[in-house]
KOLLO-473942 format. One line per 5 residues: number of its first residue (from 0); their letters; for each residue x, y, z of N, C-alpha, C, O, CB. Coordinates in nm, 2 decimals. Glycine has a CB too. Layout:
N
NUM> A> X/Y/Z/X/Y/Z/X/Y/Z/X/Y/Z/X/Y/Z ~ ...;
***
This chain:
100
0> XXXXX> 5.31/-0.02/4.08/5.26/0.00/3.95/5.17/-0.12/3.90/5.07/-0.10/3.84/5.37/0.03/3.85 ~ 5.22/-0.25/3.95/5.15/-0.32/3.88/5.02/-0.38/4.02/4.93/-0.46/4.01/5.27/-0.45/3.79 ~ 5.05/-0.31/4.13/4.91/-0.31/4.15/4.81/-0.24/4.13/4.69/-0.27/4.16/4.90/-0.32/4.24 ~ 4.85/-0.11/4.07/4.77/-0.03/4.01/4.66/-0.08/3.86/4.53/-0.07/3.85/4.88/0.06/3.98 ~ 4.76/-0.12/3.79/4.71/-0.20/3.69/4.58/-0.34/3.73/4.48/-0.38/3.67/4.83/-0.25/3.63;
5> XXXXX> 4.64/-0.38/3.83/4.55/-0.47/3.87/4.40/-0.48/3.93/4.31/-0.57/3.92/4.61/-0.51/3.94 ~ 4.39/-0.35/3.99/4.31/-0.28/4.05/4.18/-0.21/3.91/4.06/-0.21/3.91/4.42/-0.18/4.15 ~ 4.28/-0.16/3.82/4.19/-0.13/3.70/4.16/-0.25/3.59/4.06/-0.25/3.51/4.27/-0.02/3.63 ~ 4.24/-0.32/3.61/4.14/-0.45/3.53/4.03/-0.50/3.62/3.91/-0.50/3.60/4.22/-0.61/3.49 ~ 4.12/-0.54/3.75/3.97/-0.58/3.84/3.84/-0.49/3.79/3.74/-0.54/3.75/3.99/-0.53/4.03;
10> XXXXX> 3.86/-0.36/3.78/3.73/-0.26/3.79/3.64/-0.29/3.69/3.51/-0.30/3.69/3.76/-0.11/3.78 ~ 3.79/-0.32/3.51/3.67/-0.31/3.39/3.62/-0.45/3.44/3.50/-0.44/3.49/3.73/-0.29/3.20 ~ 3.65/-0.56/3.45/3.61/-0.64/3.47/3.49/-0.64/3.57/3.42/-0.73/3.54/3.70/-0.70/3.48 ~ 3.46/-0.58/3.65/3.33/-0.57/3.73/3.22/-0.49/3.63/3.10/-0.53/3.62/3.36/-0.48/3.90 ~ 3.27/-0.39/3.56/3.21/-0.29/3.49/3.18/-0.42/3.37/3.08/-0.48/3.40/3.31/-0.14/3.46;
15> XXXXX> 3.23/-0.47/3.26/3.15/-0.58/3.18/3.09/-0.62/3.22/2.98/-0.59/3.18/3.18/-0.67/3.14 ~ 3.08/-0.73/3.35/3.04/-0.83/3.42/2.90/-0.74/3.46/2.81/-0.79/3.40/3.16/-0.88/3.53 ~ 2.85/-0.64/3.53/2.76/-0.53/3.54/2.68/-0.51/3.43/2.56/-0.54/3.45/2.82/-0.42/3.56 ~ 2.74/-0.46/3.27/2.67/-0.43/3.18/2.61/-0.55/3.08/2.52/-0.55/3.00/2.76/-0.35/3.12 ~ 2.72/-0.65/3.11/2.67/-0.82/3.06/2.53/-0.85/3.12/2.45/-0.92/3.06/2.79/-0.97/3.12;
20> XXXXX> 2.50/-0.81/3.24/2.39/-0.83/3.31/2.29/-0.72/3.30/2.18/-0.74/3.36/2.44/-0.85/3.42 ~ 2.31/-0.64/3.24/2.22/-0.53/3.21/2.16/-0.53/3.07/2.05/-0.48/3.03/2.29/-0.40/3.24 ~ 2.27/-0.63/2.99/2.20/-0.67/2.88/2.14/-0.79/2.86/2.12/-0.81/2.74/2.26/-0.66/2.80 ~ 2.11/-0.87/2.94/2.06/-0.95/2.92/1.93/-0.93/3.00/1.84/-0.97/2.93/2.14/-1.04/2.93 ~ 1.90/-0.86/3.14/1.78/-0.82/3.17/1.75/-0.75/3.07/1.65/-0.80/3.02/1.77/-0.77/3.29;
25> XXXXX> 1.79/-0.65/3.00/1.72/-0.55/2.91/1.62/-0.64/2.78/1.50/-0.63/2.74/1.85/-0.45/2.83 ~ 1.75/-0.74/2.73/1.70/-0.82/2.60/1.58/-0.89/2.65/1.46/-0.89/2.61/1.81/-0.93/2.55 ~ 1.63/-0.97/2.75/1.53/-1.07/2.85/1.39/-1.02/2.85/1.30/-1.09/2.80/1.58/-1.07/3.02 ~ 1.38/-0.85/2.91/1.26/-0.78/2.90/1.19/-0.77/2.79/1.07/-0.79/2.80/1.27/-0.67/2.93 ~ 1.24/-0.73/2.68/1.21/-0.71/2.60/1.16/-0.82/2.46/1.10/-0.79/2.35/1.28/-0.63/2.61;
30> XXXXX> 1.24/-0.98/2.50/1.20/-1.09/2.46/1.05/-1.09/2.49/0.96/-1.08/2.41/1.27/-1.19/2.51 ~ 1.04/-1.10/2.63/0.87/-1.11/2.63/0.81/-1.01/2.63/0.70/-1.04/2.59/0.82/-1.15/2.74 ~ 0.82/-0.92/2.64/0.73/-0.78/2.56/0.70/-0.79/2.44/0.59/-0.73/2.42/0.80/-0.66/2.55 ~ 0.77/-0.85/2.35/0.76/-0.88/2.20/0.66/-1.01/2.18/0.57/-1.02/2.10/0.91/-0.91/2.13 ~ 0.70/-1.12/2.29/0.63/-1.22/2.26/0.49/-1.19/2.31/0.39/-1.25/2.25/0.70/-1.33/2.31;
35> XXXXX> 0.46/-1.09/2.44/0.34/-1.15/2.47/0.25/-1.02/2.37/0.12/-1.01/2.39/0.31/-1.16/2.66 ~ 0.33/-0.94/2.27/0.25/-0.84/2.20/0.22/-0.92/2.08/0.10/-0.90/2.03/0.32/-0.71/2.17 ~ 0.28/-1.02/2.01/0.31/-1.09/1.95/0.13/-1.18/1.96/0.03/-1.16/1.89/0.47/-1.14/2.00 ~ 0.12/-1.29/2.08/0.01/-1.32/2.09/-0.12/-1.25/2.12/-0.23/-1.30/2.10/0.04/-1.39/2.16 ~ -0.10/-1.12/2.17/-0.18/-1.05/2.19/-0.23/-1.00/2.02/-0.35/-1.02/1.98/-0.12/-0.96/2.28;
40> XXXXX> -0.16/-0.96/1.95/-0.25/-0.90/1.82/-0.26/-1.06/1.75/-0.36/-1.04/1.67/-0.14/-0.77/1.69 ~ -0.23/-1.18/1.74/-0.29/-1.34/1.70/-0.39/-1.28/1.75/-0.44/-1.19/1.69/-0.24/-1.50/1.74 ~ -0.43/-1.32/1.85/-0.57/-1.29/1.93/-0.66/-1.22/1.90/-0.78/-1.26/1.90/-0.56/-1.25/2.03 ~ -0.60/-1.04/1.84/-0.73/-0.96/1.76/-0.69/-1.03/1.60/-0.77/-1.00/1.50/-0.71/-0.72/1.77 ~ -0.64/-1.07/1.58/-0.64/-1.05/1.41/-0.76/-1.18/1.45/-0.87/-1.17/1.39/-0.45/-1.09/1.29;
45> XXXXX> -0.75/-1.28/1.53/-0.86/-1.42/1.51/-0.98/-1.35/1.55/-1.07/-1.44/1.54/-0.84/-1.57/1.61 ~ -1.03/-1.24/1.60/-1.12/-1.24/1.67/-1.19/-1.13/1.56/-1.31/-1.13/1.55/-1.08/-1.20/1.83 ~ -1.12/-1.05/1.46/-1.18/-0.99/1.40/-1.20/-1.03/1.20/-1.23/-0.96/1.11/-1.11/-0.87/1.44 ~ -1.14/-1.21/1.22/-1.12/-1.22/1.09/-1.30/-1.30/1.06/-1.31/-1.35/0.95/-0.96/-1.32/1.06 ~ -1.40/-1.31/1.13/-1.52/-1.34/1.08/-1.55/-1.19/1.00/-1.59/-1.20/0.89/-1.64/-1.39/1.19;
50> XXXXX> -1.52/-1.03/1.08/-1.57/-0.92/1.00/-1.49/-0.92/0.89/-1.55/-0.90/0.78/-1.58/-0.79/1.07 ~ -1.33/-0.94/0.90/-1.30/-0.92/0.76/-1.36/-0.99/0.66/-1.41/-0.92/0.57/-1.18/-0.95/0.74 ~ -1.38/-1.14/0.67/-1.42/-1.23/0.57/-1.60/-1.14/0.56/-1.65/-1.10/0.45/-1.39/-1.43/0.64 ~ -1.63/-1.14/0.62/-1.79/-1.05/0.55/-1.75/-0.94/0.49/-1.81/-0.96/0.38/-1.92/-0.99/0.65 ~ -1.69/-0.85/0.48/-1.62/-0.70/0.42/-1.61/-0.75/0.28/-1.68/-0.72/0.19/-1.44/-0.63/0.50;
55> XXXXX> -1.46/-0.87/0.25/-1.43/-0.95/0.17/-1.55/-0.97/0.09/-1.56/-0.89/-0.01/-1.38/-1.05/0.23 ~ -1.66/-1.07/0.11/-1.81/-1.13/0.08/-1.88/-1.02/-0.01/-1.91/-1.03/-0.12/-1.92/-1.16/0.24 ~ -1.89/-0.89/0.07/-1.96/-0.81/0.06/-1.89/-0.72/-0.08/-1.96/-0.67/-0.17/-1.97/-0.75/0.20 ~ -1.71/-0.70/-0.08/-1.71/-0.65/-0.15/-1.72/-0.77/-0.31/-1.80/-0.74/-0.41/-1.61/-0.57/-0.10 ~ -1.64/-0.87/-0.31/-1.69/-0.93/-0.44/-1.85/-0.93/-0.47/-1.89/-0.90/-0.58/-1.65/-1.09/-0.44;
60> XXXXX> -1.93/-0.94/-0.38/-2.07/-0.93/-0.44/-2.08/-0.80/-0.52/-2.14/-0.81/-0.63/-2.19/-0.92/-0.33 ~ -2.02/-0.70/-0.48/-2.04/-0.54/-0.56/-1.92/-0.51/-0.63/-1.89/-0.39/-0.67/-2.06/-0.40/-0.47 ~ -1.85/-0.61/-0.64/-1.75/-0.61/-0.78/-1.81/-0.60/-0.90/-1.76/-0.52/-0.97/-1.67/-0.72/-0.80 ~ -1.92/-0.68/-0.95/-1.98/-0.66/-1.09/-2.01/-0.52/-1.07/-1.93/-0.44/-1.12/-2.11/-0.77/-1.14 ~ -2.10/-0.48/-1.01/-2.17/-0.36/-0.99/-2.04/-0.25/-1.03/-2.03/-0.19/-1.14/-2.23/-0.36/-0.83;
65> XXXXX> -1.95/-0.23/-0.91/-1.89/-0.15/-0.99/-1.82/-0.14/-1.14/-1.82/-0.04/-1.21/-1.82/-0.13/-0.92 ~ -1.77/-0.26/-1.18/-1.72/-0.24/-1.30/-1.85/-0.23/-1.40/-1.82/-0.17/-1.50/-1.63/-0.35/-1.33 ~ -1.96/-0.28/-1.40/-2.03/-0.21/-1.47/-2.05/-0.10/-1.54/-2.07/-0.08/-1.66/-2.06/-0.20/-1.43 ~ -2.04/0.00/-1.36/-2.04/0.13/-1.32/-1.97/0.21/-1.38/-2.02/0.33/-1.41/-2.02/0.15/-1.21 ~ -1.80/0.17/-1.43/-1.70/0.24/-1.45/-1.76/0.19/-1.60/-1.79/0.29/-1.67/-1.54/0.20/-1.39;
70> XXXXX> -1.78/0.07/-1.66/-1.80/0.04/-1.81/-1.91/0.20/-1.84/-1.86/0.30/-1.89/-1.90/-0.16/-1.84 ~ -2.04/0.19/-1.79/-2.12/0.29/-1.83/-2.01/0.49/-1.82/-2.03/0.57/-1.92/-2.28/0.27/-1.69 ~ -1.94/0.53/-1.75/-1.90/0.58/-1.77/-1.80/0.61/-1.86/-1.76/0.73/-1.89/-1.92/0.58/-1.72 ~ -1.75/0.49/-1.90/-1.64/0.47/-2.01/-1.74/0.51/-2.14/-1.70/0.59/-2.23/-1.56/0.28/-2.02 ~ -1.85/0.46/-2.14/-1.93/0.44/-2.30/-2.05/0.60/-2.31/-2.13/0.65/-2.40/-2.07/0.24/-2.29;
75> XXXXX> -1.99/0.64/-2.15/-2.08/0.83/-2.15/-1.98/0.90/-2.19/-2.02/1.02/-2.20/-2.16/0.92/-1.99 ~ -1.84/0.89/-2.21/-1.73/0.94/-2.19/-1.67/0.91/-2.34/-1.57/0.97/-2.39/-1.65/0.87/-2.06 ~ -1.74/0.81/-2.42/-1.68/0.84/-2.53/-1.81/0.89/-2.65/-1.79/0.93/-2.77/-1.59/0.70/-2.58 ~ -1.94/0.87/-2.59/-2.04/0.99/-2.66/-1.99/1.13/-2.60/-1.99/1.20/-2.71/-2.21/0.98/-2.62 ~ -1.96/1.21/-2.51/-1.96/1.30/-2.42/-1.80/1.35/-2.39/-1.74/1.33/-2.28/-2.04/1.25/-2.30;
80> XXXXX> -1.73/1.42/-2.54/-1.61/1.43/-2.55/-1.57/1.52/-2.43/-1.46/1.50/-2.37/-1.57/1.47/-2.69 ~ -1.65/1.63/-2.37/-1.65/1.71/-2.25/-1.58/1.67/-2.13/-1.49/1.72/-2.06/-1.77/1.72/-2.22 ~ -1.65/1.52/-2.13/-1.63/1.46/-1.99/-1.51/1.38/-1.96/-1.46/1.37/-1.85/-1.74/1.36/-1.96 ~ -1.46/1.34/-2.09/-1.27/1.30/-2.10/-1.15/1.30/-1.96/-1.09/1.23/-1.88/-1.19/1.43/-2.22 ~ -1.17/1.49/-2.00/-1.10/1.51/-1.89/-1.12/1.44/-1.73/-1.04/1.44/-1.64/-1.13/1.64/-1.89;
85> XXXXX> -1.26/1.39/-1.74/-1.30/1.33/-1.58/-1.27/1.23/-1.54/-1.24/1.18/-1.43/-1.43/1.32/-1.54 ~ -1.28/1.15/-1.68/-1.25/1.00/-1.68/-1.06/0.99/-1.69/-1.01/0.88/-1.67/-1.34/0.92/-1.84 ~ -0.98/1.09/-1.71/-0.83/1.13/-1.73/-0.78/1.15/-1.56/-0.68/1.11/-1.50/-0.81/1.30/-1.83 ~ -0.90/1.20/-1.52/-0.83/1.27/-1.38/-0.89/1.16/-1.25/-0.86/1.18/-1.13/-0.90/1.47/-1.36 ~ -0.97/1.05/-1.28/-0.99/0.97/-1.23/-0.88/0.82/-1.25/-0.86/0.72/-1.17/-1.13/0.97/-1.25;
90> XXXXX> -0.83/0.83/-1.38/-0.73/0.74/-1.44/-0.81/0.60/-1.48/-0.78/0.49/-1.45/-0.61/0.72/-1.34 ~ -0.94/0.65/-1.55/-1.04/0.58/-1.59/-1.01/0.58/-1.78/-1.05/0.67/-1.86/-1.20/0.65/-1.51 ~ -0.95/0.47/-1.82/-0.94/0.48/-1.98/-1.01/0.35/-2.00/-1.02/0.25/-1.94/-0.77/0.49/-2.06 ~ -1.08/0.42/-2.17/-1.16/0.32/-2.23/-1.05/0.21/-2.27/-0.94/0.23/-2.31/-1.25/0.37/-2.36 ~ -1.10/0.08/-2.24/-1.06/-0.07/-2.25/-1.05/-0.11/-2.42/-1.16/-0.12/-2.48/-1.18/-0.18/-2.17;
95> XXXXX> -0.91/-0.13/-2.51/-0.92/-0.15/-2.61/-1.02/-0.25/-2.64/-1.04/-0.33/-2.54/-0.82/-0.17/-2.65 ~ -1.12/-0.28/-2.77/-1.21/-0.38/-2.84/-1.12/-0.44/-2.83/-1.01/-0.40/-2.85/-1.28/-0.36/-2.97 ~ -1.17/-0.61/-2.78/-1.09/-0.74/-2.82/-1.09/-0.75/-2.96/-1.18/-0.69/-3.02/-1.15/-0.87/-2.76 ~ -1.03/-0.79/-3.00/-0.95/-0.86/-3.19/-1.07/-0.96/-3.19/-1.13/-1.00/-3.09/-0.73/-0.98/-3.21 ~ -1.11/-0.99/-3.34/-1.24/-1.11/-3.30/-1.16/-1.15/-3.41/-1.18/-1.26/-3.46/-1.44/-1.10/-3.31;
***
């Protein structure tokens, strides 16, 4: 009996010893899979941050422009009670007058 027992610890014990090693190739793999994806998108994010920074450039330059844009429809929208609804469903509301 108790070589029986012996025989089945031996086993789990090969069976951890097996799966201890199956986790650590797995993790192992997957350490560098992470790392070399990891350097891989550094690499596009540096390679594509001159277009962002012009996109950026481009859009503050047409920042006035639009708000303008939205001001003139704010001031057609409160001659042109019709058009309310457009400026409601766009979630475009006229800007209270500053206090002077």
């Amino acid at each position: 009996m108790s070589l029986d027992f012996n025989s089945e610890i031996s086993a789990l014990k090969n069976q951890v010893f097996t799966l201890l090693l199956a986790l650590i190739v797995v993790s192992g793999t997957l350490t560098i899979y992470l790392y070399r994806d990891a350097s891989l998108k550094g690499k596009d994010i540096e390679a594509i941050r001159p277009q962002a920074q012009q996109l950026i450039g481009a859009f503050n330059q047409n920042q006035k422009l639009m708000i303008d844009f939205v001001n003139a429809l704010v001031a057609y929208g409160q001659t042109h009670p019709d058009f309310q609804p457009v400026l409601r469903k766009y979630g475009i509301a006229p800007q209270p007058a500053a206090p002077k």
